[in-house]
Structures are given as structure tokens and as C-alpha cells.
C-alpha atoms as one frame of an Amber mdcrd trajectory, in Angstrom:
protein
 -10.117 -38.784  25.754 -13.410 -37.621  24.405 -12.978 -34.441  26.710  -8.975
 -33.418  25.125 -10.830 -34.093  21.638 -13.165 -31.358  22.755 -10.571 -28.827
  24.001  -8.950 -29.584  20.820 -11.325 -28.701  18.805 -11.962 -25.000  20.788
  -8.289 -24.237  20.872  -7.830 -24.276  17.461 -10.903 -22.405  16.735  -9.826
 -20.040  19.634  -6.308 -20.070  17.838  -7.374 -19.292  13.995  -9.265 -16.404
  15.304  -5.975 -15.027  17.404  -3.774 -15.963  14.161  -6.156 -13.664  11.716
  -5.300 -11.553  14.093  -1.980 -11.944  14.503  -1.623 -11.504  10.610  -2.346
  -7.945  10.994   0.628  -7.326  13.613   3.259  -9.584  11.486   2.676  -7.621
   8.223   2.810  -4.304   9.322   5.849  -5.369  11.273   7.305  -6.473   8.276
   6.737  -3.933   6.305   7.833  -0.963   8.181   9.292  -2.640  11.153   6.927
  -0.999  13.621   4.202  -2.977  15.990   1.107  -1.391  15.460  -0.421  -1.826
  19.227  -3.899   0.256  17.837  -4.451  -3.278  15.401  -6.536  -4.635  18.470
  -8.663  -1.931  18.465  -9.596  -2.099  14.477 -10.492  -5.755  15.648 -12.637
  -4.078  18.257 -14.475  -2.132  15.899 -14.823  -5.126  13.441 -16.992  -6.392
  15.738 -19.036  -3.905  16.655 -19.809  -2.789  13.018 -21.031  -6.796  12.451
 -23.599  -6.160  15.391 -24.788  -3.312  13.784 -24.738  -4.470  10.127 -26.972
  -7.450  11.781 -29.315  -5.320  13.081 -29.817  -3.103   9.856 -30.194  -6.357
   7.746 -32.987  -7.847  10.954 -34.645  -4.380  10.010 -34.500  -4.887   6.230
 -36.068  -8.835   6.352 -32.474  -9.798   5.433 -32.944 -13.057   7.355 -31.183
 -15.784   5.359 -27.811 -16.104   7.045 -25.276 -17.214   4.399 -26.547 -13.925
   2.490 -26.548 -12.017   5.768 -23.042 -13.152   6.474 -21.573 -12.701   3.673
 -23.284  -9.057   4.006 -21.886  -8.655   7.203 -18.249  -9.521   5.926 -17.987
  -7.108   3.303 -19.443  -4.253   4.898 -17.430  -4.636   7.986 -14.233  -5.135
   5.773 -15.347  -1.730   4.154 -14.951   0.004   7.373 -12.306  -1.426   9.231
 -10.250  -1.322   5.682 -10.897   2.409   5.999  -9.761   2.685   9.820  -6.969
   0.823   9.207  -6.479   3.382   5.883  -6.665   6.315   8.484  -4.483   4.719
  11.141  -1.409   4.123   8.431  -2.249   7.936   7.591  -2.126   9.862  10.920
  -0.473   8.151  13.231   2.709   6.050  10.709   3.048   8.163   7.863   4.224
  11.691   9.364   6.358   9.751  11.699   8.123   8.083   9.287  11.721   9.929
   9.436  11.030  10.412  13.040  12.839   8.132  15.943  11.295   4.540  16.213
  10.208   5.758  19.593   7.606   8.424  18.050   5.461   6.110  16.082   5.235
   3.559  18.470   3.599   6.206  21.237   1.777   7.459  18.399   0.270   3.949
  17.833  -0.463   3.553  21.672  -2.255   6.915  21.594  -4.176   6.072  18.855
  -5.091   2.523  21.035  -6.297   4.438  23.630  -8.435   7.185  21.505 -10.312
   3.999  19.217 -11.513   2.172  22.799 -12.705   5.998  24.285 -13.869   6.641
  20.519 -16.536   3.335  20.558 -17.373   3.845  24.108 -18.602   7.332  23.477
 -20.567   6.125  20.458 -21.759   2.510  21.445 -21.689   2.607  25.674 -19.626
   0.978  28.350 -22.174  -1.713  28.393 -21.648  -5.136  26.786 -23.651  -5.554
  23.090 -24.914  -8.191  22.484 -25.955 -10.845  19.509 -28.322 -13.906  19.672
 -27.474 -16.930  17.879 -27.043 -16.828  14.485 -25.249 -19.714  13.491 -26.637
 -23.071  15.517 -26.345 -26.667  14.951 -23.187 -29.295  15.500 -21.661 -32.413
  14.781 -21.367 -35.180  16.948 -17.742 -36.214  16.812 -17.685 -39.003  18.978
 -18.668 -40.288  22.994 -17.165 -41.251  25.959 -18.225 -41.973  29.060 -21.645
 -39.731  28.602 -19.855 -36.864  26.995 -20.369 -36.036  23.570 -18.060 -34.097
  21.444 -19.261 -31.630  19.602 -18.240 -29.811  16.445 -20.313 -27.107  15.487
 -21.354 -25.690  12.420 -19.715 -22.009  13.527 -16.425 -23.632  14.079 -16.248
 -25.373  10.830 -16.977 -21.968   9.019 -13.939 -20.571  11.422 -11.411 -23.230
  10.636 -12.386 -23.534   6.654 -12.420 -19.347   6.057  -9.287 -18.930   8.035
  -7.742 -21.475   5.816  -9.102 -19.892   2.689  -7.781 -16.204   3.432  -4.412
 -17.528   4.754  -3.772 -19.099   1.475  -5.477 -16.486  -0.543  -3.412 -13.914
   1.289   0.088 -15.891   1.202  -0.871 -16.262  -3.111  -0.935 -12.578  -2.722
   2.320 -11.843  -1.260   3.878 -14.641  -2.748   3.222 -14.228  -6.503   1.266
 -10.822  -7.273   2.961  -7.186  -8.122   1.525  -6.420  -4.806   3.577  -9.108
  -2.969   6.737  -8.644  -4.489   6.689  -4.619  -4.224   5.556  -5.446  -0.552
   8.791  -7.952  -0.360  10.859  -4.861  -1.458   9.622  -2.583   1.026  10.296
  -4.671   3.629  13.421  -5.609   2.488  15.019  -1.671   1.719  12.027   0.693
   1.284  14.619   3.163  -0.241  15.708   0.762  -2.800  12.071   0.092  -3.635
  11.692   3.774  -4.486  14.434   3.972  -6.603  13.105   0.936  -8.830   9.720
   2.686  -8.700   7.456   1.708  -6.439   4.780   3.443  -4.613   6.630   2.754
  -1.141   3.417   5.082   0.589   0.703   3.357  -1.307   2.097  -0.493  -0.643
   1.974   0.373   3.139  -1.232   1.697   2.881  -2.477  -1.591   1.297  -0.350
  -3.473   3.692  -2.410  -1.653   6.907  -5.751  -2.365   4.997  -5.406  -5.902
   4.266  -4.332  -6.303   7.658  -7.109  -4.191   9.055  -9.708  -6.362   6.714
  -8.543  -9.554   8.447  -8.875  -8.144  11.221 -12.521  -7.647  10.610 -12.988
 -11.370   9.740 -11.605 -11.869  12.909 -14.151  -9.368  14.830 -17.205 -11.101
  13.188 -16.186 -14.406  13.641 -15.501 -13.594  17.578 -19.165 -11.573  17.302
 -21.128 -14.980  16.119 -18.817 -17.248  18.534 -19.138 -15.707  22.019 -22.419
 -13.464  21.029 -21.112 -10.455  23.152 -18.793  -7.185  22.543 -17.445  -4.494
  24.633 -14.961  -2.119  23.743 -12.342  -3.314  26.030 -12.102  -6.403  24.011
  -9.598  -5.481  21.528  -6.814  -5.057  23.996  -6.441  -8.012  25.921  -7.031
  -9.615  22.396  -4.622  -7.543  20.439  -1.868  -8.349  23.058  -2.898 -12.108
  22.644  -2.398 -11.526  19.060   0.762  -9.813  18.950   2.062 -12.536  21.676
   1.051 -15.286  18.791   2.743 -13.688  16.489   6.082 -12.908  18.335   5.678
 -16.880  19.182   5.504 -17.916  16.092   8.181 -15.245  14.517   6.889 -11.774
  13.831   7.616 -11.132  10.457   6.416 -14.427   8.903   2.512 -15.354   7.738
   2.743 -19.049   8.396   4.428 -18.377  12.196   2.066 -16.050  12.854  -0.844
 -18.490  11.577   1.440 -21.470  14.011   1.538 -18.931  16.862  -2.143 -18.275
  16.718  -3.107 -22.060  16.970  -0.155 -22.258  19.587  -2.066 -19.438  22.108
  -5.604 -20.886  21.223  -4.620 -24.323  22.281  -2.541 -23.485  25.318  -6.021
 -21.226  26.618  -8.413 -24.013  25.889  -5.873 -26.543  27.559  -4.775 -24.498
  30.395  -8.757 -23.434  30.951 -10.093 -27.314  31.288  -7.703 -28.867  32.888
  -6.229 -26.205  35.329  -7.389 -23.096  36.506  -9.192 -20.700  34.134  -8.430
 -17.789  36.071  -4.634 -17.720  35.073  -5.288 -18.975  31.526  -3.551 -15.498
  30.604  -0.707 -15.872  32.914   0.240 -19.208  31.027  -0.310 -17.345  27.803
   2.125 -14.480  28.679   4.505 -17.143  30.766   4.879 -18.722  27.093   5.864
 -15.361  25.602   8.581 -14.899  28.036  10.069 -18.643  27.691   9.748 -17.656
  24.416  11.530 -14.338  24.307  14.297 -15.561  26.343  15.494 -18.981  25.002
  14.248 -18.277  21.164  13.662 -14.111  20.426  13.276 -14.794  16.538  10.112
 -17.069  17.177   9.351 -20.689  16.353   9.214 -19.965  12.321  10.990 -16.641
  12.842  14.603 -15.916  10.833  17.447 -13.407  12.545  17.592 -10.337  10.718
  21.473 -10.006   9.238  22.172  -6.310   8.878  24.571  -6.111   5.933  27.917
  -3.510   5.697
């Protein structure tokens, strides 16, 4: 028992991370209807500008961590917001009016450039990050195994609860959210009435982008290594989450993220770990074939 209680507690830490995420994919989907297969590479990049942002605030005497977090956050939110800013603007935008076919290779080129783009800057080799974050719980014992909570996975769970409902209040109740609603909805119609149809998609990419940063620090601090391969096995993890859990909707995304976390941490301790990602994808196909809108997910009715 005490042994599931611990692979309980890493698969949903392992599946908050993969539903910030996840996020990123269902809004832009929703929004413009496009998967945006270069989002695992702004995660990517998220990471690798917290290492860096650690090491300028080591060099500074910045050593109290909430303030060096919180540091960390913002200034990798900066960045990736900016990235993800840039992405919406060279490889969506111009494509708009073009076949669905053209953005979506323009989205896999730009994929492809971001992982060459941080290996020419930052190396092939892995970068790592000592410990910044130590310390647990003690849940409870069994047997002579303890479980463990730890202080990193408690700030996990509790911020990816905060920004899920911060960002649902957003699209729920603000301007933003209900222009973003229209778009989604007829982006033609939402010109008419007056809304900035170009802007609200480029706010759409960089909120998406931004959690997508949280995601890349909190992955930075957990497994205390980056490469820039990570994004893409990580980004299709994502995107499989949120096609699980409906792509299209915040909470299924959020559902499908936990879903993929726990079915890793399961599949890893009590089977093989080697094929953790062929149960992961073996989901996504059950999934696909007996349910294609998604757990949470609604068909799209196409009116006449």
C-alpha cells in the first residue's frame, strides 16, 4: 500500500507538469484550430532559460530561493512569452488563409529549427542544476518504506492549481476570455463585432507559451537535468494528454495531464519502465478509436 501511495503521489506531480503543458496545445487548438507541434520546444527553452537565470542570480548572491524562484519564473515567462509571440508571428499568422496543411508543416519546421537553435547555443550535452528545493514529508510507513512527499512537489501540485484557476477566471469572465470564446467560435464574426482577432491569438500563443515556462522550471528543479531533446518526447506527451482528455477544453486537458502522469508512474513501478511510453501512446490510440472527442471533449456540430 505504502508503495501505490508513493507512485501516487509522483504521477500526479508527473501529470500537473504534462497538463501545464498540455494547456498550451488545447488553447491554441481552440483558438485557431491548429496543433502547434513547436509548443514542446518553447517548454524546452523554458527550461533552459531557468538554468541560466539560476546561474546569473548564484553570480549576483541572489541565494534565498523563494526570491530566486520567483525570479526565475518571471524572467523565464518574459522569454518564452516572447518565443511563443514570434512563433504565432512567423510561422501561424501568414499562413492563415493558406490550406490547414501549410501551417501545420510550418509548425513542424519551426520544431525542428528551436531544438537545432538551443543546441547550437547551449551544446548537445545535458545541463545540469543541483538541488534547489530539498526537504519532504513523511506521509506514512509500511513495511520499512516510507512515503515521502516533498517540499518540490507540494509547490508543483499547489501552483498548478493556482494558474489553472487563475487562467480558467481569465477565459471564463474577462474581455480577454470572451473575445477569445468568439474567436474560437467564428473568428470572422468576431471581426465584424470588433475584435482584434490577430492580437487575441497573439495573447492566446503567449499565455500558452508562459505556462509552458512554469512547466520548464518546474521540470528544471524536479529532475535537475536539461537537454534540448527534451521538449519533444514531452510535447508529444502533452499533446497526447490533451487529446485524452478532449483537445479544446482547459479542465480535460488539466484531467488528461494527471491521466498520462499517473499511467507513467504506475506503468514504471509496477511493470517495465522501458515501455512506460508505449502504454502512454497505447492509451492514445484506445483513446482515438473508441472516444475521438476525448474524456471531457464535446463533438464539434458544423452548422448550415
Amino acid at each position: 500500500m505504502a508503495y501505490f501511495v508513493q507512485q501516487l503521489i509522483n504521477g500526479v506531480t508527473l501529470g500537473m507538469i504534462y497538463g501545464l503543458i498540455a494547456i498550451g496545445y488545447t488553447m491554441v487548438y481552440g483558438i485557431i484550430g491548429m496543433i502547434n507541434f513547436a509548443h514542446g520546444e518553447i517548454y524546452m527553452i523554458g527550461a533552459f532559460i531557468s538554468i541560466i537565470s539560476f546561474l546569473f542570480l548564484g553570480w549576483f548572491g541572489v541565494t534565498w530561493i523563494p526570491l530566486a524562484l520567483m525570479i526565475v519564473l518571471i524572467v523565464t515567462m518574459m522569454f518564452t512569452a516572447f518565443y511563443g509571440w514570434s512563433l504565432e508571428r512567423t510561422a501561424y499568422r501568414p499562413l492563415r488563409g493558406a490550406p490547414r496543411l501549410a501551417p501545420l508543416i510550418s509548425a513542424i519546421g519551426m520544431s525542428i529549427f528551436l531544438q537545432n537553435y538551443v543546441q547550437l547555443l547551449q551544446g548537445a550535452r545535458n545541463k545540469p542544476l543541483p538541488p534547489k528545493i530539498t526537504g519532504s514529508i513523511e506521509i506514512m510507513e509500511q513495511a520499512g518504506f516510507t512515503v515521502q512527499l516533498s517540499y518540490l512537489q507540494i509547490l508543483i501540485i499547489v501552483l498548478t492549481l493556482i494558474l489553472m484557476v487563475a487562467f480558467s477566471t481569465i477565459i471564463g469572465k474577462t474581455a480577454l476570455g470572451r473575445a477569445q470564446r468568439a474567436c474560437e467560435q467564428d473568428r470572422g464574426m468576431a471581426a465584424l463585432i470588433g475584435i482584434n482577432v490577430d492580437r487575441t491569438i497573439s495573447i492566446t500563443f503567449i499565455m500558452g507559451a508562459s505556462l509552458a515556462a512554469v512547466a520548464g522550471v518546474m521540470v528544471t528543479l524536479y529532475w535537475g537535468v536539461v537537454d534540448f531533446f527534451i521538449g519533444f518526447l514531452a510535447g508529444l506527451k502533452a499533446f497526447t494528454a490533451a487529446v485524452l482528455g478532449g483537445i479544446g477544453s482547459l479542465p480535460g486537458a488539466m484531467l488528461g495531464g494527471l491521466l498520462i502522469g499517473l499511467i507513467e508512474a504506475f506503468w514504471s513501478g509496477y511493470f517495465s519502465i522501458e515501455y512506460k511510453d508505449v502504454a502512454v501512446f497505447g492509451i492514445l490510440v484506445l483513446v482515438l478509436i473508441f472516444r475521438p472527442t476525448g474524456l471531457l471533449g464535446q463533438p464539434e456540430i458544423e452548422k448550415v
